[in-house]
TIVO-2410 file (N, C-alpha, C; in nm, 3 decimals):
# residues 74
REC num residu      c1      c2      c3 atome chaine
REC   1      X   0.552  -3.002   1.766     N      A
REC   1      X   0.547  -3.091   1.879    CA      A
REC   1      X   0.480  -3.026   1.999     C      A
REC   2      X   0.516  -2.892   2.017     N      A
REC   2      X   0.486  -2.831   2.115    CA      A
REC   2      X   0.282  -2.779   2.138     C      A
REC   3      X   0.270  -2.792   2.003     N      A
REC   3      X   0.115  -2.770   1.949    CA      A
REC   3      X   0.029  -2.898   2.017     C      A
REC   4      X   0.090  -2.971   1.983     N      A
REC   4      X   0.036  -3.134   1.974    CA      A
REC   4      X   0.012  -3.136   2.145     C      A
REC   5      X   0.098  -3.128   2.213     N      A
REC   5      X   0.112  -3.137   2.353    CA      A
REC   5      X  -0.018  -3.005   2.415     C      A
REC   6      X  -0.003  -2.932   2.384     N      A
REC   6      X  -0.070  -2.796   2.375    CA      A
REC   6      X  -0.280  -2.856   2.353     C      A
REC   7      X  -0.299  -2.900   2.256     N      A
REC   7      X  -0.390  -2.969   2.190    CA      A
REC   7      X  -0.452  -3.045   2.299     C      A
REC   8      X  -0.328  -3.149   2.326     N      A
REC   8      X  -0.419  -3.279   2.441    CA      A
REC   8      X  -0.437  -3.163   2.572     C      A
REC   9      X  -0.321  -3.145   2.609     N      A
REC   9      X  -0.385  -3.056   2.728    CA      A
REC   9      X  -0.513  -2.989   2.712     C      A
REC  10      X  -0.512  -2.855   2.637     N      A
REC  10      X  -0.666  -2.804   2.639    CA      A
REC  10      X  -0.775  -2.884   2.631     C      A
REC  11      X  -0.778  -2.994   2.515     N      A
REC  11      X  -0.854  -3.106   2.516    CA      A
REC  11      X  -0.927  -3.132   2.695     C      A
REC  12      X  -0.849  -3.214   2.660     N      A
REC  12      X  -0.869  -3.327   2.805    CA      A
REC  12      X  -0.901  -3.206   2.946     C      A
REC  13      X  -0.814  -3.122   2.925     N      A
REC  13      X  -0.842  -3.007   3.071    CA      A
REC  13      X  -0.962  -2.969   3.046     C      A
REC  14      X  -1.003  -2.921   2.922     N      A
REC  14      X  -1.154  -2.815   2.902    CA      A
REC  14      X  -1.235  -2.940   2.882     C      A
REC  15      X  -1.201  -3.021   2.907     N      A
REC  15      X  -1.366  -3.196   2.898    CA      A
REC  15      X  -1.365  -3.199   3.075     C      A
REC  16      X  -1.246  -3.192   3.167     N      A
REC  16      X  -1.214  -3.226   3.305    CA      A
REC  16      X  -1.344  -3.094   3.352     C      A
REC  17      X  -1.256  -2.923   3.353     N      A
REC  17      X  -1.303  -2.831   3.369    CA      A
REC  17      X  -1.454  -2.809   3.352     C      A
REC  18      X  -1.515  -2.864   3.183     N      A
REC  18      X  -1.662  -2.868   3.218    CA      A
REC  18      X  -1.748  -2.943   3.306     C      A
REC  19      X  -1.716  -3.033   3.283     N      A
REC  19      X  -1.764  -3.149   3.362    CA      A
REC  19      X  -1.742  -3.146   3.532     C      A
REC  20      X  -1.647  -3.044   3.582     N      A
REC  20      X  -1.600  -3.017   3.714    CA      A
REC  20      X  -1.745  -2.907   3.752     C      A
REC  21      X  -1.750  -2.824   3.603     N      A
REC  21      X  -1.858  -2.667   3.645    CA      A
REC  21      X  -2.030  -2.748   3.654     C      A
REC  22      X  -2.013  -2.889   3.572     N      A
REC  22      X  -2.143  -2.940   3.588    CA      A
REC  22      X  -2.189  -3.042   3.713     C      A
REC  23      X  -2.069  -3.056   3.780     N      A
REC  23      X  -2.078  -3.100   3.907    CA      A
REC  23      X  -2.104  -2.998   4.015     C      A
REC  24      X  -2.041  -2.912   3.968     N      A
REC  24      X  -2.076  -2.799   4.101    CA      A
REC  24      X  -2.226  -2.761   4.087     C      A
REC  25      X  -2.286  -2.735   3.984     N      A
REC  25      X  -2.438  -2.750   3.951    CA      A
REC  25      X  -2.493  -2.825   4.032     C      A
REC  26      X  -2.495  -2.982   3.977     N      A
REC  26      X  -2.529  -3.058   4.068    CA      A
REC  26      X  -2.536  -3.070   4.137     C      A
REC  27      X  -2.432  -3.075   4.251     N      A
REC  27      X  -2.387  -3.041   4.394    CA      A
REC  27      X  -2.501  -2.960   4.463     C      A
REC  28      X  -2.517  -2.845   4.403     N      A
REC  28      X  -2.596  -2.750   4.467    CA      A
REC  28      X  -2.758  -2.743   4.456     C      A
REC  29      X  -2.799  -2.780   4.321     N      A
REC  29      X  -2.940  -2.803   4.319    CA      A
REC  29      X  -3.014  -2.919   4.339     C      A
REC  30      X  -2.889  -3.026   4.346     N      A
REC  30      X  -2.903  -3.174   4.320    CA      A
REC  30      X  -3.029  -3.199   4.225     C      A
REC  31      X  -3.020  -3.103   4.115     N      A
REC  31      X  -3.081  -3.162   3.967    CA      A
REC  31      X  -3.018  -3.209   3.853     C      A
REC  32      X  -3.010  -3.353   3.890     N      A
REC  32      X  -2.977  -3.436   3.825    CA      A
REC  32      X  -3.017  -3.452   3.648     C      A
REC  33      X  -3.155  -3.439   3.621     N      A
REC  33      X  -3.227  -3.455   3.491    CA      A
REC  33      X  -3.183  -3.327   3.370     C      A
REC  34      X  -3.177  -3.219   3.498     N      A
REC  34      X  -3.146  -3.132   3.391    CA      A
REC  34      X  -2.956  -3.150   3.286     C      A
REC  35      X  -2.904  -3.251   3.349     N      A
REC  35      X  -2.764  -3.299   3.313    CA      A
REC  35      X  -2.784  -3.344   3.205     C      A
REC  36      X  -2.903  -3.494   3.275     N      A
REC  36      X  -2.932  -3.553   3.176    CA      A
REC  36      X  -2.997  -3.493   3.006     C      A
REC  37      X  -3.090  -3.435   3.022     N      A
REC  37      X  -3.180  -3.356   2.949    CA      A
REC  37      X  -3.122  -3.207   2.877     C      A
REC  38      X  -3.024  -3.229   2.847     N      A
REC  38      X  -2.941  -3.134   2.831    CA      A
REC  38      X  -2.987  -3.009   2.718     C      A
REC  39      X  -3.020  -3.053   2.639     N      A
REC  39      X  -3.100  -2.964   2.538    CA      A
REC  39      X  -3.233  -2.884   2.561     C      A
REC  40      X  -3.264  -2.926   2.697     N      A
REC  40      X  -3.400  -2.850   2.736    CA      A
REC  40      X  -3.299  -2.736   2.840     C      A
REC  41      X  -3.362  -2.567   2.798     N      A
REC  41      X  -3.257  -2.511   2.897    CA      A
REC  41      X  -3.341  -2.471   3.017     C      A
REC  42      X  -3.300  -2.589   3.097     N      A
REC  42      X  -3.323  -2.621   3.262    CA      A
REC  42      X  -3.243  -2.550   3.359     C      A
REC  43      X  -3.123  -2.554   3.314     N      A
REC  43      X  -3.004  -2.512   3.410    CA      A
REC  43      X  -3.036  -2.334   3.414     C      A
REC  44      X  -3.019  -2.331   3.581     N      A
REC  44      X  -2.992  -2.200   3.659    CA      A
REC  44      X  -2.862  -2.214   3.712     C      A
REC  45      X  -2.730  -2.158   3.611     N      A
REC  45      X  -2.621  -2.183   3.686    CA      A
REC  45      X  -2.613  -2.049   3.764     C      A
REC  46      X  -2.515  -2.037   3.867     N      A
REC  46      X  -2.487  -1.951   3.936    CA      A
REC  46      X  -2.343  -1.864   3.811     C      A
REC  47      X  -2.309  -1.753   3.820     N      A
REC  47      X  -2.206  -1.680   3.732    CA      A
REC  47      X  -2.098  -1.788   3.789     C      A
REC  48      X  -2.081  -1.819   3.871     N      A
REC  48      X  -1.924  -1.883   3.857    CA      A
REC  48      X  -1.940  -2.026   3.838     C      A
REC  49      X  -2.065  -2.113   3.831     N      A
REC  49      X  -2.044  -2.225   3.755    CA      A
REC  49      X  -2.080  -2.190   3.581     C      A
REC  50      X  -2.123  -2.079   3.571     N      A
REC  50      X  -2.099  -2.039   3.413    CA      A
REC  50      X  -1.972  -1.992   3.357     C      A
REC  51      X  -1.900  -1.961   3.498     N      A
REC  51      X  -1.822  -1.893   3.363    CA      A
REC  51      X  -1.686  -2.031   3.359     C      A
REC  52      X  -1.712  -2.100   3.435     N      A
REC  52      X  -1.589  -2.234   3.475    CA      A
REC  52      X  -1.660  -2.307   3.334     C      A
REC  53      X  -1.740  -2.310   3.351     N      A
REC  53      X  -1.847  -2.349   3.242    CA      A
REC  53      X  -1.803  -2.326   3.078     C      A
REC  54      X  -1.813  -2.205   3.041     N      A
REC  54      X  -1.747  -2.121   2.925    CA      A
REC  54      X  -1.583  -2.122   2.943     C      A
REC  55      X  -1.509  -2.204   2.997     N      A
REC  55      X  -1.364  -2.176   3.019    CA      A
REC  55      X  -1.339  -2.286   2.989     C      A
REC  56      X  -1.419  -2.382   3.029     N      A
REC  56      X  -1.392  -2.543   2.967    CA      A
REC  56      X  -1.449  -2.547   2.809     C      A
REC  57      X  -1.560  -2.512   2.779     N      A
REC  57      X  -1.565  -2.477   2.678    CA      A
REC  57      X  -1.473  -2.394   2.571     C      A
REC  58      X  -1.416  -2.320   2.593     N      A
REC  58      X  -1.360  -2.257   2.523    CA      A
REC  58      X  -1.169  -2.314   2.487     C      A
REC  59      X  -1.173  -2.360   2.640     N      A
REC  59      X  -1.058  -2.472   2.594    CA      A
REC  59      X  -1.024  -2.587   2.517     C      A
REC  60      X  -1.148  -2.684   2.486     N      A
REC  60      X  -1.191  -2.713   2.409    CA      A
REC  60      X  -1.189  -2.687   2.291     C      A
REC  61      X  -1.261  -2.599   2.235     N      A
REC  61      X  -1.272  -2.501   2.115    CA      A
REC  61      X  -1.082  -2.465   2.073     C      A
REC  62      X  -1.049  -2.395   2.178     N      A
REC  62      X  -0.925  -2.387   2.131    CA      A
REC  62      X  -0.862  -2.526   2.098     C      A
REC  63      X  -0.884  -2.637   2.160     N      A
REC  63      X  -0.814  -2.715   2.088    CA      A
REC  63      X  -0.834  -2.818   1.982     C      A
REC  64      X  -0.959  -2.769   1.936     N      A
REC  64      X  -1.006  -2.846   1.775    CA      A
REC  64      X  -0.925  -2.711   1.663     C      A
REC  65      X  -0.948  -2.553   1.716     N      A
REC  65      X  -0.895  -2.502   1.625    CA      A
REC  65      X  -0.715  -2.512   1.648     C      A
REC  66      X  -0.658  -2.536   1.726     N      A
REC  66      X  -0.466  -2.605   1.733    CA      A
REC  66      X  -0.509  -2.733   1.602     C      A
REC  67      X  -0.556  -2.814   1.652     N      A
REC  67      X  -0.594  -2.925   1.577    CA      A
REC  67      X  -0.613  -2.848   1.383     C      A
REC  68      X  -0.723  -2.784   1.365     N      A
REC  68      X  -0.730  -2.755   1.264    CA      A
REC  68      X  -0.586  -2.658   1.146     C      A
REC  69      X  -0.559  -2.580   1.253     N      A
REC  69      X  -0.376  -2.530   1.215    CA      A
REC  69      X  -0.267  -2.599   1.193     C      A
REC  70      X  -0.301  -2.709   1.288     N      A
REC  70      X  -0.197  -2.796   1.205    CA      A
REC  70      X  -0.219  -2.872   1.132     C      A
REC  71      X  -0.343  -2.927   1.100     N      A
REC  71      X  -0.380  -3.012   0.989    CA      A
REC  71      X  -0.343  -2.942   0.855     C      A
REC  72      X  -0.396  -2.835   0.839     N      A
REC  72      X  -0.402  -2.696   0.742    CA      A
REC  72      X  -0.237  -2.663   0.726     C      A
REC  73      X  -0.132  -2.688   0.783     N      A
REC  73      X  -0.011  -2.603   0.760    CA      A
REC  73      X   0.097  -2.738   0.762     C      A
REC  74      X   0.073  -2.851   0.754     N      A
REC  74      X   0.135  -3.006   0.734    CA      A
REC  74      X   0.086  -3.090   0.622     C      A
***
């Protein structure tokens, strides 16, 4: 139960968290296209919208692999 709860949080926080580090981007260069255009690597983040950046990411990540542990052990 406690996994499950664990799961949505990282989820939903590390989708909030990236999306917070790609606003601060924005904010500052007001380059919009490179958001859009995402696969072209446009972005000059500054270290601390990278690493807010990689923290949402990685929260994320952690919570497909919660997800995958319990699929695997139920």
């Amino acid at each position: 139960m406690y996994l499950a709860i664990l799961e949505v949080f990282l989820f939903w926080g590390g989708l909030l968290v990236f999306l917070v580090s790609l606003a601060m981007y924005a904010g500052r260069t007001k380059d919009f296209k490179s958001l859009i255009e995402f696969w072209k690597p446009t972005m000059e983040m500054t270290r601390k919208e990278f690493n807010v950046n990689r923290a949402g990411l990685f929260m994320m990540i952690g919570a497909v692999a919660i997800r995958l542990v319990v699929f695997v052990t139920y």
